[in-house]
N, C-alpha and C positions, 0 to 999 in steps of 0.2 A: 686394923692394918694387917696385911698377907704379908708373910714373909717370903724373902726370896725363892724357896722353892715352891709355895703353894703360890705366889703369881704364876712364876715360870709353868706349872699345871695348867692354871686359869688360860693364859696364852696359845698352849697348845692345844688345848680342847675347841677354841672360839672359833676354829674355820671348821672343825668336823660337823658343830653342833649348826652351822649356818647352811651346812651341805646336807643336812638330813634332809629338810623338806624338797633341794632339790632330785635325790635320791630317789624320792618317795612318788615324786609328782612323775616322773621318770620312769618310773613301775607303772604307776598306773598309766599310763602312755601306752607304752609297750603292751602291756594286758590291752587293753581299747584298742591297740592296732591292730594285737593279735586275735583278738572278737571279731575286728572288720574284714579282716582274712578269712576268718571261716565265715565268718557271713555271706562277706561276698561271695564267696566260692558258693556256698549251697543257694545261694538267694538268684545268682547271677551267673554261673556258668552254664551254659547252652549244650546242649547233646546234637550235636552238628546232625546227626543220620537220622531227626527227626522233621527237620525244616527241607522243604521244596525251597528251590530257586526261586526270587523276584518273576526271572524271565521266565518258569515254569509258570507260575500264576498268570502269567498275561497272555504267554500264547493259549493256556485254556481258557480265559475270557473270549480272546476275539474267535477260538475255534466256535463256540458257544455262541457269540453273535452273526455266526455265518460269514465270516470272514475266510476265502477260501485262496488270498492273493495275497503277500507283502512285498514292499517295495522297499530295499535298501542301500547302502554303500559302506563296504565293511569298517568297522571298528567299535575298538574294544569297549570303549562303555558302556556298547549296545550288545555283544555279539550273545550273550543268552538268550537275548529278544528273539532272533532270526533263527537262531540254534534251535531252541526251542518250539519256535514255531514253524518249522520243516519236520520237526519230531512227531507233533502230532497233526501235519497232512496240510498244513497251511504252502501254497508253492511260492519258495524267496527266489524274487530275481535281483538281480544285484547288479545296480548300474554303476555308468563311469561319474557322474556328478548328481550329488543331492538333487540339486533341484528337479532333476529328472524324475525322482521316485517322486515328488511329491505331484510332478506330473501325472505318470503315470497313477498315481493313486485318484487323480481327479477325474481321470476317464474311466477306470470303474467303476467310482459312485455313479458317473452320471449313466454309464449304461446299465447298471443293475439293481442301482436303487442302496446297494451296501456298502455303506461309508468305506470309503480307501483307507489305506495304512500305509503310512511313509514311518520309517525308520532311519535315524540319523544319530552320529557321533554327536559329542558336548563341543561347543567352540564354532569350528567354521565349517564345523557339520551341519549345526543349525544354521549357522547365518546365511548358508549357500542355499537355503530352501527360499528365501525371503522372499522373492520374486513370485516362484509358485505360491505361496501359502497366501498372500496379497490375491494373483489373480484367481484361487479358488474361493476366495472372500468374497470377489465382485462378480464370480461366474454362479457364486450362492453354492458352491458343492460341497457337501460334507466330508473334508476329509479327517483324520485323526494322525498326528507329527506326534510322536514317540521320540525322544531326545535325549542323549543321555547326557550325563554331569560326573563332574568329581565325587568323591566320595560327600555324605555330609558333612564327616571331621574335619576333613581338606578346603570346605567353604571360603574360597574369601581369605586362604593362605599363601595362593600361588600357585597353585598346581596348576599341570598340564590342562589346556585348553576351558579353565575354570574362567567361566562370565555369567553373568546375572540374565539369563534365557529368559526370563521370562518380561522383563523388562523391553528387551528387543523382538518378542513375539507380542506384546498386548495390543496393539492400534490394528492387528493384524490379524484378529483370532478374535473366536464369539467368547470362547471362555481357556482358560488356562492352568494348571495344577503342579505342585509339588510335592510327591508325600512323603515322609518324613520315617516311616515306619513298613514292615512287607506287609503288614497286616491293612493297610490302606491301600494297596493295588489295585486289589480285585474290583472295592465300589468304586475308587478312583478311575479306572479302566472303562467300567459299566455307566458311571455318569457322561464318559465322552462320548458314547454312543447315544444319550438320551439332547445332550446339548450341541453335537456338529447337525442336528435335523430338527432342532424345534423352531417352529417360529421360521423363520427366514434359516434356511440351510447355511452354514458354512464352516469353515475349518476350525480347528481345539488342537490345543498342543499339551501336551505331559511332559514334565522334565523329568527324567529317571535316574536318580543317584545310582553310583553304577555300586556300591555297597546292599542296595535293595535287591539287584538283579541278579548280581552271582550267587552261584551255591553258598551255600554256610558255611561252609570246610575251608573254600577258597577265601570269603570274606575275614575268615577268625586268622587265619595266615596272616592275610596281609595287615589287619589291623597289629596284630601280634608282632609284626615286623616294624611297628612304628613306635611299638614302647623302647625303653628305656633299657638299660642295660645294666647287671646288678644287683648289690643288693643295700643301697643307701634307701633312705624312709622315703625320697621323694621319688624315686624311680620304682619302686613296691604302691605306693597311691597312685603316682601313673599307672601304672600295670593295672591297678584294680578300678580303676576310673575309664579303662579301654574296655575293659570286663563288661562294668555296667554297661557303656555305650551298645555293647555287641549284645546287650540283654534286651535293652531296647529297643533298636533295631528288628528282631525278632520274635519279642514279646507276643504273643497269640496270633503267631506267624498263619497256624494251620487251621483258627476260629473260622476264616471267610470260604468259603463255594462258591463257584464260579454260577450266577443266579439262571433265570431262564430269558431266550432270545426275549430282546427290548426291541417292540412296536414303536414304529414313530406314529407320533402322532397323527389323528385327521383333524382339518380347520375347514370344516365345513360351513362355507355362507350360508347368514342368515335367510328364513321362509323371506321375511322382509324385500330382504334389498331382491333375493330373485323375482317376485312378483313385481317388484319396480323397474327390471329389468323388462319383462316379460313386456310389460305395458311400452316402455320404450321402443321394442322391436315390432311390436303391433303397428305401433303408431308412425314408424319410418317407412320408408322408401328408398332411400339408398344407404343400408346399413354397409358397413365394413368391421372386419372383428383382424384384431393385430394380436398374434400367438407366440409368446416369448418362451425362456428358458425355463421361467419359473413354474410354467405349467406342465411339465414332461417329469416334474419329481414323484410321481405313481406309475413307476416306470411301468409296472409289472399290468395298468390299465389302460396303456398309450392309443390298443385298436378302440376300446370303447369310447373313448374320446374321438377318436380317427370319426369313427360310428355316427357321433352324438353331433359334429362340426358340421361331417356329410349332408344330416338330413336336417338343418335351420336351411339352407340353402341359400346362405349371406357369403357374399365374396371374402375371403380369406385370405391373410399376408401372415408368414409364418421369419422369425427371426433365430438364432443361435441352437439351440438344442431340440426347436420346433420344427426346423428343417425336415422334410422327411414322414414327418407326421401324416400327412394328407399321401402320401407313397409319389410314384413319378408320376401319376397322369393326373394327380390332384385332384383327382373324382370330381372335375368340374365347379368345384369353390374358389380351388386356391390357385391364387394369383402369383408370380413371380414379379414381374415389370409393372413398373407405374406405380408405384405406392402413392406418393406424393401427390399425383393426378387423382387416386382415389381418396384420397384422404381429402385431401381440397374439396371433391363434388360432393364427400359423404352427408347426413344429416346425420344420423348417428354412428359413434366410432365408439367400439370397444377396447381395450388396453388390456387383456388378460394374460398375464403375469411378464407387463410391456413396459419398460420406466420411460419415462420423458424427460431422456437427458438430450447429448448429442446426433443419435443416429436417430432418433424422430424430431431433429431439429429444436430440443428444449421447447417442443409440443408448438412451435409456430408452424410444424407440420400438418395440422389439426386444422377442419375448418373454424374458424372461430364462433360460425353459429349452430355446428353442429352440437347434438349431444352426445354430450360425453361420459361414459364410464368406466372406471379402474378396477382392476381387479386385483391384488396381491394380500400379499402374507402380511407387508410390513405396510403402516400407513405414513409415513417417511417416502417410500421408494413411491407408492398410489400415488401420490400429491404432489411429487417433485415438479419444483416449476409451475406450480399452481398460477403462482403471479403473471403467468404468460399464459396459460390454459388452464383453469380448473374443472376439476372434474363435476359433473353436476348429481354424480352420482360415484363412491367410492365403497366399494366391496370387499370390506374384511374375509379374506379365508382364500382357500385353494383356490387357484385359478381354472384347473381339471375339472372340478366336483362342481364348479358355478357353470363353465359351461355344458357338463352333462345335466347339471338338473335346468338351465335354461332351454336346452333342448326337452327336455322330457317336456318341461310344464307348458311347452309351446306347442308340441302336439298335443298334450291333454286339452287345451284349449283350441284348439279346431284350425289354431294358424294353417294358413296355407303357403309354402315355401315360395310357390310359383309365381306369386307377385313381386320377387324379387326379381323376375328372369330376364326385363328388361334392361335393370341395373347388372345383370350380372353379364346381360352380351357387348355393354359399353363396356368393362372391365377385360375383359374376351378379346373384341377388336382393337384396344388399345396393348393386349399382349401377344396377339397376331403381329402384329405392327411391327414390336419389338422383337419380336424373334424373324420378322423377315431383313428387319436391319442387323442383327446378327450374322444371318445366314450371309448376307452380302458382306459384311467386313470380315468373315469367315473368310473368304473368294478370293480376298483380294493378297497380292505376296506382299511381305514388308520390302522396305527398301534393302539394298543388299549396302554389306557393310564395304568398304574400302577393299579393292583386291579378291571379295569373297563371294560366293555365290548369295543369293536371299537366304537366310533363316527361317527357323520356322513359324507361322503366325502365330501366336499364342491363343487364336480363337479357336482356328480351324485345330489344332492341336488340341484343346479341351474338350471340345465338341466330338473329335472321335474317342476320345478315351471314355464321355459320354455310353458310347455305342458298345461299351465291350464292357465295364463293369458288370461285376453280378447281381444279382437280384437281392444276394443278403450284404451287399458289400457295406463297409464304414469310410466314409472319407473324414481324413482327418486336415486340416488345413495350416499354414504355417509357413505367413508373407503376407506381400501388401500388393502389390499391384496384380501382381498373376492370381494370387488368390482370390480379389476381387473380380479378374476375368472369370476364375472359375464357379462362382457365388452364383454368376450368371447363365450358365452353359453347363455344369453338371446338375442332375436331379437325384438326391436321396432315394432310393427304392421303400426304404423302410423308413419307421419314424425310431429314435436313437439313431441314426445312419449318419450324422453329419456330428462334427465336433470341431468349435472353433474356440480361439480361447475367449471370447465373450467381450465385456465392456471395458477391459483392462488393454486388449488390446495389444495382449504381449509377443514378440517375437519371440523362438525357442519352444515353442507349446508339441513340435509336432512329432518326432521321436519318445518323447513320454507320454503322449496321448496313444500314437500308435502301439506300443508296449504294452500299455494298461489296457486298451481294448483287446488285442491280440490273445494275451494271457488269458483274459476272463471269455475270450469268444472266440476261441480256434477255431472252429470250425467258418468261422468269418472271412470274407476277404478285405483286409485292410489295407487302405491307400493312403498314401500322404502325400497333398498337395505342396509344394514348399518353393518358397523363391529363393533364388540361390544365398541371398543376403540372411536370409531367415537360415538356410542349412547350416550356417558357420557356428550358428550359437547348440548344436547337438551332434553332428555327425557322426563324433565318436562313438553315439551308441550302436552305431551299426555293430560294436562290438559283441556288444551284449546282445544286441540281436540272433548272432551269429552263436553267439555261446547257447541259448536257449532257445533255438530254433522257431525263432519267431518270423516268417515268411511275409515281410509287410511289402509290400511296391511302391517306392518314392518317386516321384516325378519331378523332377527339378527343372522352372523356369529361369532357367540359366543366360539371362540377358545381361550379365557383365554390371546391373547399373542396382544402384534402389533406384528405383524406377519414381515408387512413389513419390518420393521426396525431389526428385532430380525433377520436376514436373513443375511444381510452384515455387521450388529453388529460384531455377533459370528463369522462368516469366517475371518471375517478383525482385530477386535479389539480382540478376544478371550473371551467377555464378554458378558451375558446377563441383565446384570444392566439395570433399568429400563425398561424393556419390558416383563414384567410377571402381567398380570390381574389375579383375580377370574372368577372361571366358576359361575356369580353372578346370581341369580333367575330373571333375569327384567323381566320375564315375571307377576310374583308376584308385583313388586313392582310397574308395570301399571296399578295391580288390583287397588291399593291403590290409584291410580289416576282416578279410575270408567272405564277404559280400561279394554279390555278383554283381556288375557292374555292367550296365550298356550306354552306349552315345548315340543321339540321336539328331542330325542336324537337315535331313532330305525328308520332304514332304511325301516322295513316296514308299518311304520304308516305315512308318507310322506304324501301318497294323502287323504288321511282321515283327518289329521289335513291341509292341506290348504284348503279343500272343507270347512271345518269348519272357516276358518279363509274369508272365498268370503262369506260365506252366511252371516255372523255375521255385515262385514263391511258392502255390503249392505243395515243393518237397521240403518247407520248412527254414528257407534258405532267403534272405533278404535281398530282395534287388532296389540298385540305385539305376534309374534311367534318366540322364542328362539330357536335357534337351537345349538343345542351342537355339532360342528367339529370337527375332527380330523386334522393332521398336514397332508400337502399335497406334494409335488412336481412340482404342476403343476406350479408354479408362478416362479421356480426355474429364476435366469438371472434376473428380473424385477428389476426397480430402485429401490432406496429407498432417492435418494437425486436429 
């Protein structure tokens, strides 16, 4: 037994001796934390004035790829991208609405063969491209969507225009990327250039954390501004848990080099299927060859192809980016009118780089006993609709490279072109024909409106504008009924000369297309064909036009109506409901944009105002020329769905 004061001892000692170990556990704590502080600090702090910017990596990528154009709409998650790449010689132009750049980025590739570059904010930066990025999917045009994002840390927290990009870019895009680090830029960069052009061309999007793309200095700031305040244990672990982050991030920032220009590929047809060819064309008599979009992706080969079509000496129908190819007097192959009359008499029809959806009729366009061969990249697009026409013969590879070596191996074999010459004068006086019925609905005045004098024909109107274009001109097109007038009545001089927006079929194409060629081809004369209905969805960029001195000539078939639609509306439904415009002044409201504007509504002031509207663009200055229509006949039968 303890007596009263050796308990009372016992008592007070019993909570000191319980508190040692946590005393002790306590130090060592502290010591470990104090270890992970210098650790982290030597393991994990970053010497900022040794790392390039994100966006310093990427614009010497794309300088490196030949990328000499970019396409944007300012903001900040992107602005190093643009910044940097005006730095080293790339030219930004900077439009009023995304979707525009990635326009214009699509008319690049297609006239120079080097994937576009659209640049866009995170949020409804991207989502405003949607439209574009879709019809450069279905037009096959490689382009490359640079997007930016919230930081990584900020993922999926809340931030400003933070959403899951890549989830609303995949149905839409050949391939897609996130990188996670600056040190995966560079091949991340370098693989969009090998994936927007393999295989069947089309567009790739990159989402860019906007923590990858600013400077390091700038980066360490802001992260630095998101810890914690203090000096409690859990705001000192933040603080070194940002550390690591920003360690990461940078980790062998400066390991990658910007590699050496990336070759696309060649998909060169089989000896095979050509020799099978070969034997095919022997063996006809009324061949016909149909020259799509897909075949003009060797841009930089388009005369030897031109070359290679001339001398088979088989009637030719050219569609979308082929326009142009055969030049204006089609060197006697190419046909404009009658397709469907030639395709009906044909025995053998070619398809080279031609799908058989709607505009060859889901191939009920095709004779049915004729033979048939496909030529493309993808055996998907070759065969579509087989169940209605199959092909009897389908050709894996370029559609360019098959038909210059089906030419070569037609003259190595002793063919003689001339036996086609009776098929090609039937072909001939069925496009006599059509151009004399042109010429007459040309002639004739349209009805005059209520109160107003006649308008102008929309025939005889394309047809002079025909007569004055220049010899390197681009027409860009962008509408439905007048631009199918025009399909009819203008001739490409050159092959790249025509640009429509393809199988998508999109309204709005025509202000981003003219931009993106204009830039890449100054010395160009660029036209845009546009229906008034088509001009509402871009006009504003006559701004940016006017900012960068881009001299394009818009022609506006200014007939108040969608024509196209208001056609098998009324016949079929009995109603005009929604398809009634104003006959609105844009030529006025381009002034307001520093555009030059003219009105045109008198058949005899035509050539007077487009001589005015060539010499005006030439000083780099944009004209809008309204042209006021009349209602036509000539479109009479054309789709509308």
């Amino acid at each position: 037994r303890l007596g009263p004061w050796e308990a009372g001892r016992e008592m007070s000692c019993c909570p000191l001796r319980k508190a040692l170990p946590l005393v002790a556990a306590g130090g060592v704590a502290f010591a470990v934390y104090k270890l992970f502080r210098v650790y982290v600090k030597a393991a994990y702090e970053i010497d900022c004035s040794k790392f390039d910017s994100g966006g310093k990596l990427i614009a010497a990528v794309l300088k490196k790829q030949g990328v000499q154009h970019l396409f944007c709409l300012s903001g900040g998650h992107v602005s190093p991208v643009y910044v940097e790449a005006e730095r080293v010689g790339i030219k930004v132009v900077d439009v009023r609405h995304e979707v525009n750049s990635v326009f214009a980025a699509d008319a690049v590739a297609r006239v120079t063969g080097v994937p576009g570059v659209a640049v866009v904010t995170a949020g409804p930066g991207v989502t405003n491209t949607v439209t574009a990025v879709k019809n450069a999917q279905m037009a096959e045009s490689p382009v490359i969507i640079l997007g930016g994002c919230t930081s990584i840390l900020l993922m999926g927290r809340g931030s400003l225009q933070d959403i899951d990009h890549l989830s609303v870019m995949k149905s839409i895009v050949k391939w897609s990327a996130s990188p996670r680090s600056v040190k995966e830029l560079i091949p991340c960069i370098e693989r969009a250039f090998v994936e927007c052009r393999k295989g069947v061309p089309g567009p790739v999007f990159i989402e860019l954390p906007m923590d990858l793309t600013w400077p390091a200095h700038v980066t360490k700031e802001v992260v630095g501004q998101m810890a914690p305040k203090g000096n409690s244990f859990p705001a000192k672990i933040a603080r070194g848990f940002l550390q690591y982050h920003m360690s990461t991030i940078f980790a062998g920032a400066m390991d990658n080099q910007p590699g050496e220009l990336i070759r696309p590929r060649t998909y060169t047809p089989s000896a095979g299927n050509v020799r099978a060819a070969v034997a095919a064309v022997t063996a006809s008599q009324r061949p016909v060859i149909v020259i799509g979009s897909q075949a003009m992706h060797r841009q930089s080969e388009a005369h030897l192809l031109a070359d290679a079509v001339a001398k088979l000496g088989i009637p030719v129908f050219v569609s979308g980016m082929a326009r142009g190819l055969m030049g204006r007097d089609g060197r006697g192959v190419q046909f404009v009118h009658n397709r469907s009359a030639a395709l009906k008499n044909a025995d053998l029809v070619i398809f080279a780089g031609v799908v058989a959806d709607f505009r060859m009729n889901y191939g009920v366009a095709v004779n049915p006993r004729a033979h048939f061969i496909t030529v493309n990249r993808s055996r998907a697009l070759g065969t579509m609709n087989s169940a209605i026409k199959s092909p009897d013969l389908f050709v894996m590879g370029d559609s360019a490279l098959f038909l210059m070596e089906l030419s070569k191996s037609l003259s190595a074999s002793g063919a003689q072109p001339s036996k086609f010459a009776p098929w090609l004068q039937q072909c001939r006086d069925r496009e006599n024909e059509k151009e004399a019925a042109i010429a007459a609905n040309a002639a004739r005045e349209p009805k005059a409106e209520s109160g107003q004098e006649p308008f102008l024909n929309p025939v005889h109107l394309c047809r002079e504008i025909e007569k004055v274009i220049d010899d390197n001109a681009v027409v860009c097109v962008d509408g439905g009924d007048f631009v199918g007038t025009a399909a009819y009545t203008l001739h490409p001089r050159q092959p790249l000369g025509w640009l429509d927006p393809g199988a998508f079929g999109t309204l709005g194409v025509g202000a981003g297309f003219a931009m993106g060629v204009k830039t890449a081809q100054p010395d160009k004369e660029v036209w845009i064909m546009y229906g008034d209905g088509a001009l509402g969805f871009s006009m504003i960029e006559f701004d940016t036009m006017v900012r960068h001195k881009l001299g394009v000539i818009a022609i506006i078939g200014n007939d108040a109506l969608w024509a196209q639609m208001i056609r098998d509306q009324d016949r079929l439904l009995g109603s005009t409901t929604a398809c009634h415009l104003n006959r609105t002044a844009y030529d006025k409201a381009v002034i307001g944009l520093g555009a030059h504007g003219l009105e045109l509504k008198r058949k005899a002031d035509i050539p007077a105002i487009l001589a005015e509207a060539k010499a005006v663009a030439k000083t780099g200055v944009p004209v809008l020329v309204n042209c006021f229509i009349g209602r036509n006949d000539f479109r009479e039968g054309a789709i509308s769905v």
